[in-house]
C-alpha positions as CSV (number, residue, x, y, z in Angstrom):
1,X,0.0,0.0,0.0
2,X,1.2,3.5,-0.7
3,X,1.5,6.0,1.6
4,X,-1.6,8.0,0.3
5,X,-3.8,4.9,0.8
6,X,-2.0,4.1,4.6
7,X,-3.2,8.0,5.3
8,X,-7.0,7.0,4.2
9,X,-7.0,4.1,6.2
10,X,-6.1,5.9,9.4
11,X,-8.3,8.7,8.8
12,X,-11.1,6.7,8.1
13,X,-10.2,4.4,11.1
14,X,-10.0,7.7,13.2
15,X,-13.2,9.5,12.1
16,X,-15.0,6.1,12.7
17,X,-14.1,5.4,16.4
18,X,-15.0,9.6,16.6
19,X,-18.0,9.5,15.2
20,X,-18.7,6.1,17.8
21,X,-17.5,7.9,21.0
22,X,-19.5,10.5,20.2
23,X,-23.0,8.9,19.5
24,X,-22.5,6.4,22.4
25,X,-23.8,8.2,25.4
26,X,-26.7,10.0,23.2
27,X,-27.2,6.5,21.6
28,X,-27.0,4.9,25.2
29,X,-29.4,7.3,26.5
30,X,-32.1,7.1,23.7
31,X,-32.1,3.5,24.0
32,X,-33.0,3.5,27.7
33,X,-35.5,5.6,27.6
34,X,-37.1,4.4,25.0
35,X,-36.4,1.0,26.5
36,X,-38.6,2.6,29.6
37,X,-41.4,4.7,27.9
38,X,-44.5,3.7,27.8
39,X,-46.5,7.3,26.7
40,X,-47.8,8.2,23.7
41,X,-45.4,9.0,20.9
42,X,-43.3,6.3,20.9
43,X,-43.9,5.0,18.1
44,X,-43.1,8.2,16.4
45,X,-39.5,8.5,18.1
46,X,-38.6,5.2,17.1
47,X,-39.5,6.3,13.2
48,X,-37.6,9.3,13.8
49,X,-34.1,8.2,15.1
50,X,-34.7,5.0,12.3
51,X,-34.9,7.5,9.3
52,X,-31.2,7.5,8.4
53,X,-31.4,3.7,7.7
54,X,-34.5,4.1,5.9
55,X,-33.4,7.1,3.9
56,X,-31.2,6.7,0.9
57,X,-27.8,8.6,2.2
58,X,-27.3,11.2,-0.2
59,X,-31.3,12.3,1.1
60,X,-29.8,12.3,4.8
61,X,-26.5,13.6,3.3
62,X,-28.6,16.6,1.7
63,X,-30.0,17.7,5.0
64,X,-27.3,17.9,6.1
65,X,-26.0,19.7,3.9
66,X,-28.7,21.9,4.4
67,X,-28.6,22.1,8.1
68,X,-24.4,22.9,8.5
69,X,-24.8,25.6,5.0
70,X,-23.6,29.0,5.6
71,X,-26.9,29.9,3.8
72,X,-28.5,28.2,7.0
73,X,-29.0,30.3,10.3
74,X,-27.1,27.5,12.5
75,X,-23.9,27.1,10.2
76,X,-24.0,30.9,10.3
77,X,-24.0,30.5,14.0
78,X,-21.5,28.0,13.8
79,X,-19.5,30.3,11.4
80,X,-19.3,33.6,12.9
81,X,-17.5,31.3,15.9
82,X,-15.1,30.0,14.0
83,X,-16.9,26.8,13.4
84,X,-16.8,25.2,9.9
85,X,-18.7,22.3,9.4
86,X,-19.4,21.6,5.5
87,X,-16.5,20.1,3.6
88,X,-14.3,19.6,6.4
89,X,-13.3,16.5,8.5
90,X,-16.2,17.3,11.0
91,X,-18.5,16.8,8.3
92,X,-17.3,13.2,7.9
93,X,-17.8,12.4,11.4
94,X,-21.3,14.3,11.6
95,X,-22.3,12.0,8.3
96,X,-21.1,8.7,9.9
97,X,-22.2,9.4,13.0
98,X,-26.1,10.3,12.2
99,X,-25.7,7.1,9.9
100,X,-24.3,5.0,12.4
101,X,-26.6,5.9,15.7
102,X,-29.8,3.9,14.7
103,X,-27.8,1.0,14.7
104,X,-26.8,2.0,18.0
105,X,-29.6,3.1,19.1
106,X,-32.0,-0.2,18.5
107,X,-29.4,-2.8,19.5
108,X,-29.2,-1.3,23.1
109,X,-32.6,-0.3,23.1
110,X,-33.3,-4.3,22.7
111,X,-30.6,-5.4,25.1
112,X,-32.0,-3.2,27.9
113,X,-35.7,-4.5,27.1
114,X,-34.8,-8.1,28.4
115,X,-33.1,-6.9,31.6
116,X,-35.7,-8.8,33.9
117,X,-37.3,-5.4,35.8
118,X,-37.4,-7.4,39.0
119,X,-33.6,-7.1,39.6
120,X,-33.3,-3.5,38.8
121,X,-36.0,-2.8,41.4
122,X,-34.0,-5.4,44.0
123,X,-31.3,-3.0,43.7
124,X,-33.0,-0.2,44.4
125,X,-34.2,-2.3,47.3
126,X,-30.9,-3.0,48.9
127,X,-29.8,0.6,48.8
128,X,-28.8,1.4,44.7
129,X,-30.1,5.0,43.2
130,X,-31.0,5.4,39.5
131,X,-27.7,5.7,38.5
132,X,-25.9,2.9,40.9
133,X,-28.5,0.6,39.7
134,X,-28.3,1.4,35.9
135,X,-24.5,0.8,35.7
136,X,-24.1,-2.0,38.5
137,X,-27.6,-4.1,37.2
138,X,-28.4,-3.0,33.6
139,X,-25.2,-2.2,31.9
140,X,-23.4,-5.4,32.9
141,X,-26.7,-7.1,32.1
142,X,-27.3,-5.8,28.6
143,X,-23.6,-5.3,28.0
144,X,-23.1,-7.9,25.0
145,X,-26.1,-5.9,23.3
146,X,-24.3,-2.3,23.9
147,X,-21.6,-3.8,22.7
148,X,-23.1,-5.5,19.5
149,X,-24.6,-2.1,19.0
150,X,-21.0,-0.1,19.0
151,X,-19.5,-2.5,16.8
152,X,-22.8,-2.2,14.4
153,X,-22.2,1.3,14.1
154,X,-18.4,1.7,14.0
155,X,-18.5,-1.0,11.1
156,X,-21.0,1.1,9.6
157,X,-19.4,4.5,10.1
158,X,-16.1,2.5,7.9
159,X,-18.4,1.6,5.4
160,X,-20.2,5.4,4.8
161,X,-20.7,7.0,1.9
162,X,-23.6,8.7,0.2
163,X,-24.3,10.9,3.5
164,X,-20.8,11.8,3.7
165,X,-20.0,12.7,-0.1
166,X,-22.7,15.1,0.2
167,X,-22.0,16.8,3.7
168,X,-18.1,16.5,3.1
169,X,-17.1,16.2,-0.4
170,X,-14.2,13.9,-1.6
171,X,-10.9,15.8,-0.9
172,X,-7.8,14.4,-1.1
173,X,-6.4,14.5,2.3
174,X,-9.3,16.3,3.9
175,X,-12.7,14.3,3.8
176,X,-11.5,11.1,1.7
177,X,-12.5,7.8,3.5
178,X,-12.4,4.6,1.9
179,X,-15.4,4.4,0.8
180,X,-14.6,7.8,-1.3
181,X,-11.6,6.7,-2.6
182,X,-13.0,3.7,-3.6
183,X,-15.3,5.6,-5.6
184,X,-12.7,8.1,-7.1
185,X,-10.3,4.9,-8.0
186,X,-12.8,3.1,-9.5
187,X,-14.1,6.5,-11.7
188,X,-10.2,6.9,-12.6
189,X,-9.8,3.8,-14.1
190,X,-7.5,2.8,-11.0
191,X,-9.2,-0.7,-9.9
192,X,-6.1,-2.6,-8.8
193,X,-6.4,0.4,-6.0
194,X,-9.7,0.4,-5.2
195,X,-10.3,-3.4,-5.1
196,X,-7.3,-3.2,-2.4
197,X,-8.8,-0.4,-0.5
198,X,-12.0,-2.6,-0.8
199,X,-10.1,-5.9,0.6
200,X,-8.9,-3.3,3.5
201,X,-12.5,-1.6,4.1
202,X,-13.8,-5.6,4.5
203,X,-11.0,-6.7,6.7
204,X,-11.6,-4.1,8.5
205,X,-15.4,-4.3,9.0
206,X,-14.7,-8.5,9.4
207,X,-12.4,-7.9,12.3
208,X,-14.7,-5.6,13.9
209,X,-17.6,-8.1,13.7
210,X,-15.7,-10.9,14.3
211,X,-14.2,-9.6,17.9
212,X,-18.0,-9.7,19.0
């Protein structure tokens, strides 16, 4: 591998766990409460935080697009404090990271619904609070599910493209992952390269899975 293609690999590697930290404790704590709501409405949530696997990527990639503009008032916000967004390396992460968190998101949400109820309420029986009992009871319990979840969306943040090519644009050292320069290779007539990026993406993604 060249040097340029070591380089994509990292940054995609890099703006992949990113975009993972990042979604974790928001995915973490949409999937308990949803795990524990009951009310009206949520239904709707659920349809809502599912759209970006529903939605064709460039559509999600669009709005956000849209959404991070200069033309819109919060990149102009985001702007006039020194913020940029669009076409820059935090665009990548933004993209993978809205693609990424459904996957998060219903994984956990599942993995905390079969915590049996009856032992989080012994806890709080024997002394725990909210929080003692959620991360000494429920976490361990539904730990292989969180987990299944953060691998889910770390492979899928490696694997991004139509949202991100919008939001992010393919430049060369700025915003290509591999899924970009896959792409570009492939357009250039370069497909010795891009089916080795492709072996690497799928290694990659294979290992991930694999470790869980």
């Amino acid at each position: 591998m060249s040097r340029d293609e070591v380089e994509v690999v990292l940054f995609t590697l890099g703006v992949a766990a990113l975009s993972t930290i990042l979604i974790f404790p928001l995915g973490l704590g949409a999937a308990l409460a949803l795990s524990r709501y009951r009310g009206p409405g949520k239904g709707l949530i659920e349809t809502i935080l599912s759209l970006p696997l529903i939605l064709p990527p460039t559509a999600v990639g669009l709005l956000l697009l849209e959404a991070f503009s200069l033309r819109s008032p919060l990149g102009s916000w985001l702007a006039a404090r020194g913020i940029e967004i669009v076409f820059t390396w935090k665009a990548v992460v933004l993209a993978t990271g809205v693609m990424s968190f459904p996957l998060l998101v219903r994984s956990a949400r599942t993995a905390f619904e079969e915590v049996d109820p009856q032992l989080i309420g012994l806890a709080r029986t024997l002394g725990c609070g909210p929080t003692a009992a959620f991360f000494r009871v429920t976490l361990p319990l539904a730990g292989r599910g969180v987990l299944a979840g953060t691998v889910l969306a770390f492979a899928r943040a490696l694997g991004e493209f139509g949202a991100t090519v919008m939001v992010a644009g393919n430049i060369p050292g700025r915003t290509r992952t591999l899924a970009l320069a896959i792409f570009h290779d492939n357009q250039v007539g370069r497909d010795d390269r891009a089916a080795v990026l492709a072996g690497v993406t799928a290694a990659l993604a294979f290992v991930a899975l694999w470790t869980t």
